[in-house]
C-alpha positions, 0 to 999 in steps of 0.5 A: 860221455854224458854222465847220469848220477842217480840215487836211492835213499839210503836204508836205516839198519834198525831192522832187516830188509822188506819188499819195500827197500826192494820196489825202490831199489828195483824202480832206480835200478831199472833207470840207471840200466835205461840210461846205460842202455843210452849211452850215458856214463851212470854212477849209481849210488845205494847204501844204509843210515847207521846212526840215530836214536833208533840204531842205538836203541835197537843195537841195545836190545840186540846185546851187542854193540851198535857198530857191530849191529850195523855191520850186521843190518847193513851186510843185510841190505847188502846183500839185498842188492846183490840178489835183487841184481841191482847194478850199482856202482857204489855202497856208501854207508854212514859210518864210514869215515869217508862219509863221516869227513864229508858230513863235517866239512858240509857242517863247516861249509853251512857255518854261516846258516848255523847257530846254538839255542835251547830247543824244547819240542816233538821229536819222533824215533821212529822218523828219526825227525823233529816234528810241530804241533801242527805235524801231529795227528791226535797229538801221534806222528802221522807216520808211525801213529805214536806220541812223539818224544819231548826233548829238551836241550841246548843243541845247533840250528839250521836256519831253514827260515832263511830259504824259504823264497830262496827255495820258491825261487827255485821250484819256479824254475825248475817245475820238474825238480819233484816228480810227480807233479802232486808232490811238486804241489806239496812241497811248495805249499808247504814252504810257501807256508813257512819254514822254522829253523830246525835242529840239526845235532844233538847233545852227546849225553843224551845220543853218543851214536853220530858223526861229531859237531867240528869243533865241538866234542860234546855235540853229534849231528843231527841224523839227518843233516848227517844222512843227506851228505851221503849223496855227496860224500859217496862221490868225493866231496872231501877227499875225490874232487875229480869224480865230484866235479864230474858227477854232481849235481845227482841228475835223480834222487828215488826215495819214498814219499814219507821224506820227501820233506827232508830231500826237497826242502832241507836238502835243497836248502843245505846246499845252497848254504854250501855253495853247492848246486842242487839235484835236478830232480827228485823221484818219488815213489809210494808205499807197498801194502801186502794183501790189502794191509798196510805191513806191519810186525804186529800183524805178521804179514812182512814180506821177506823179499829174500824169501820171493827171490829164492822162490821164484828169482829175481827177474820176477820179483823185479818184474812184479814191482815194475809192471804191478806196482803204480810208478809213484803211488802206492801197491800192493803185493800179492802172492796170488797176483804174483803168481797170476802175473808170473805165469801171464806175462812171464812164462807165457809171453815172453818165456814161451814164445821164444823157447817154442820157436827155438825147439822147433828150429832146433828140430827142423835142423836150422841153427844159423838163421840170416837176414832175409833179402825179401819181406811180405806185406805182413812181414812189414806190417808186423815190423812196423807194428814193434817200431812203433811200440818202441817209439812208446816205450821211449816216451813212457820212460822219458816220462818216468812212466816205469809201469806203462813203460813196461807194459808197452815192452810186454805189447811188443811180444804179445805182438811177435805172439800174434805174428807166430799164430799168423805166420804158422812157422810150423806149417810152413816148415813142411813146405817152404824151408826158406819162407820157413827160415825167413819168418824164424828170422823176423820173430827172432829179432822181433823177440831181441827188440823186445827184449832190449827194452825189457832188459832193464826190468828183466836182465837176467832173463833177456841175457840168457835170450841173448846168448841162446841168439848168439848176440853178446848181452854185453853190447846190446844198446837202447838205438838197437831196439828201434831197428828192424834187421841190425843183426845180420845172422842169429845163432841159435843154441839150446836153452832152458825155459826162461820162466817154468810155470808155476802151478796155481796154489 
């Protein structure tokens, strides 16, 4: 079996989870459960950062210790993922001492590229990252809009300098290692310029929360150098060599623009130094606004995402992120949007036309619906109308298009909308019961082509149709949504409203 192994970034635990650790780890999920969908063996991978300045510092103020802080924060993120229904595989987390092992035989692997010097230069907490004088903005990290620390010490380099044509080689292979193709654009500009090695520990003394230097005590990794591991340290680098070897290279790495750097270029180059083969792709996404504004404490407008999903589910939250959020530019989040979106597309498309169609075959006695032998010319019309919706949607999502992708899948249902207000079921039912059943027959398997390829968005949703179709959501495959017909009978059972409305604030 075709294996498919794809990664989100690995959240740090200095705060408690935002919209933002959801639109990542929805965008990735709904990959993983596209290519299953396939066919394909997934190994889907999320977790949490857990050492650094940052986590120390916040442990501090916190009052407990920083492994208990990060047991918190990460049971958090943990938890995140569950109700999100986000279907990964495994939860890695960096001060595991699997991850810890792994991390330093990487650092032994690269020894050839690593040497010790004195560094005096910028370094921003909030980034956890070294930065140049030609990174600042108004003498601020361009990110967090802060003046960045000045440390000096005697600490272990990576010589990334080395990498640079090593790495413009590489991107001239592999055109589509950095999706989209700005961000391609980016990244080789920005090695293309030149590349200065980097610092990849620190000094005990000065940050005693990290994974050590092998063969010296005195030294801890840079979070980084320690961070990137994760993604093979999660499948066995040290200690699994069968699961490595089966699933490395990461066929897709989903992470936020604001490190695309880190994975792009320093990740790249650490494998090379390993021996290792590279990822073949990264997927980039943007950032989440909320209400127009970027989110921020300060101004008291974080959106807690536990919060949404025990308002209005998961499904919705899931759906909001695909279907409103630009794939790998930046969104916004709004309440009256959600809701707006939520009673458009959800209740109203797609909930409501199944639930009336299924009320009122209850009402008319009909339970068991079979495959009629003869079609009409509008019956084949409208079938070859959702054919070719799914021929664009599987476009859409080879592509990476999770936006369109998801507006195609929606397409598809306002379309089994238009056949209903057409055929008029409910009229024909009063004098033609086997026109009557026939046309059930068509909008009901129209509704789980649909829902097919609405399931990576919306699972528990299209489940739940599933069932009340008398078709196990456990055997559904991506092929089945191309075909008119491949279920002989449905068998129909009483269900609730998938997506009540909601009332407009």
């Amino acid at each position: 079996m075709e294996k498919f192994y794809i990664t989100t970034a690995i959240d740090y635990v200095n705060a408690s989870p935002h919209i933002g650790h959801a639109l990542e780890k929805v965008q990735a999920d709904v990959i993983a459960r596209y290519q299953r969908l396939k066919g394909l063996k997934v190994f889907f991978l999320t977790g949490t950062d857990e050492h650094g300045t940052k986590i120390l510092r916040a442990s501090k103020e916190e009052g407990i210790s920083t492994q208990e802080f990060c047991d918190l924060r990460s049971s958090e993120f943990k938890e995140l993922a569950r109700q999100l229904n986000i279907s990964n595989d495994y939860f890695i987390r960096t001060t595991d001492k699997r991850h810890e092992k792994a991390s330093q035989k990487l650092w032994l692997s690269c020894k050839k590229d690593i040497y010790k010097s004195k560094y005096r230069g910028y370094y921003c907490v909030g980034c956890e990252a070294y930065l140049t004088e030609k990174d600042l903005v108004d003498g601020c990290c361009p990110v967090h809009g802060t003046k960045p620390e000045i440390i000096e010490e005697e600490n272990y380099f990576f010589r990334l300098s080395a990498y640079r044509d090593k790495l413009l080689a590489f991107y001239e292979e592999n055109q589509d290692f950095v999706f989209p193709k700005e961000r391609f654009n980016e990244v080789y500009s920005f090695v293309e310029s030149g590349l200065e090695d980097i610092s990849i520990s620190r000094s005990k003394s000065k940050l005693a929360w990290g994974i050590e230097v092998p063969d010296d005590p005195d030294q801890v990794m840079y979070v980084w150098f320690d961070a990137l591991t994760n993604y093979i340290s999660a499948i066995g680098y040290s200690d699994d060599e069968k699961t490595f070897n089966e699933y490395w290279p990461a066929d897709m790495h989903v992470i936020g623009k604001d490190i695309s750097r880190f994975h792009c270029i320093l990740w790249p180059a650490m494998l090379m130094s390993a021996g290792l083969p590279l990822p073949k792709k990264v997927f980039i996404h943007g950032f989440l606004t909320v209400e127009g504004e970027k989110m921020s404490k300060s101004k008291g407008n974080v959106v807690n995402p536990f919060e949404v999903i025990s308002e209005f589910g998961s499904d919705a939250l899931r759906y909001y992120l695909i279907a409103e959020v630009p794939t790998t530019e930046d969104g916004d989040f709004s309440r009256s949007r959600f809701i707006e979106r939520y009673n458009s597309d959800l209740a109203n498309d797609y909930g409501n036309s199944f639930y009336r169609m299924l009320k009122l075959a209850l009402k008319n006695q009909i339970k068991i619906l079979r495959k009629p032998e003869q079609l009409s010319e509008e019956d084949i019309r409208f079938i070859k109308e959702v054919d070719s919706k799914f021929s664009d949607y599987l476009k859409a999502m080879e592509a990476l298009r999770l936006k369109d992708a998801c507006q195609i899948a929606l397409d598809s249902v306002r379309s089994v909308n238009k056949y209903i207000d057409l055929s008029a079921p409910w009229s024909v039912a009063k004098t033609d019961v086997y026109a009557f059943e026939r046309i059930l027959y068509i909008i009901f398997d129209a509704l789980r082509r649909a829902s097919i390829i609405l399931n990576p968005v919306i699972p528990n949703a299209s489940s739940k149709m599933f069932a009340s179709m008398g078709v196990d959501p456990t055997s559904i495959k991506l092929e089945d949504a191309g075909s008119y017909g491949t279920v002989s009978q449905y068998v129909l059972n009483e269900s609730e409203p998938l997506f009540p409305r909601i009332e407009k604030e």
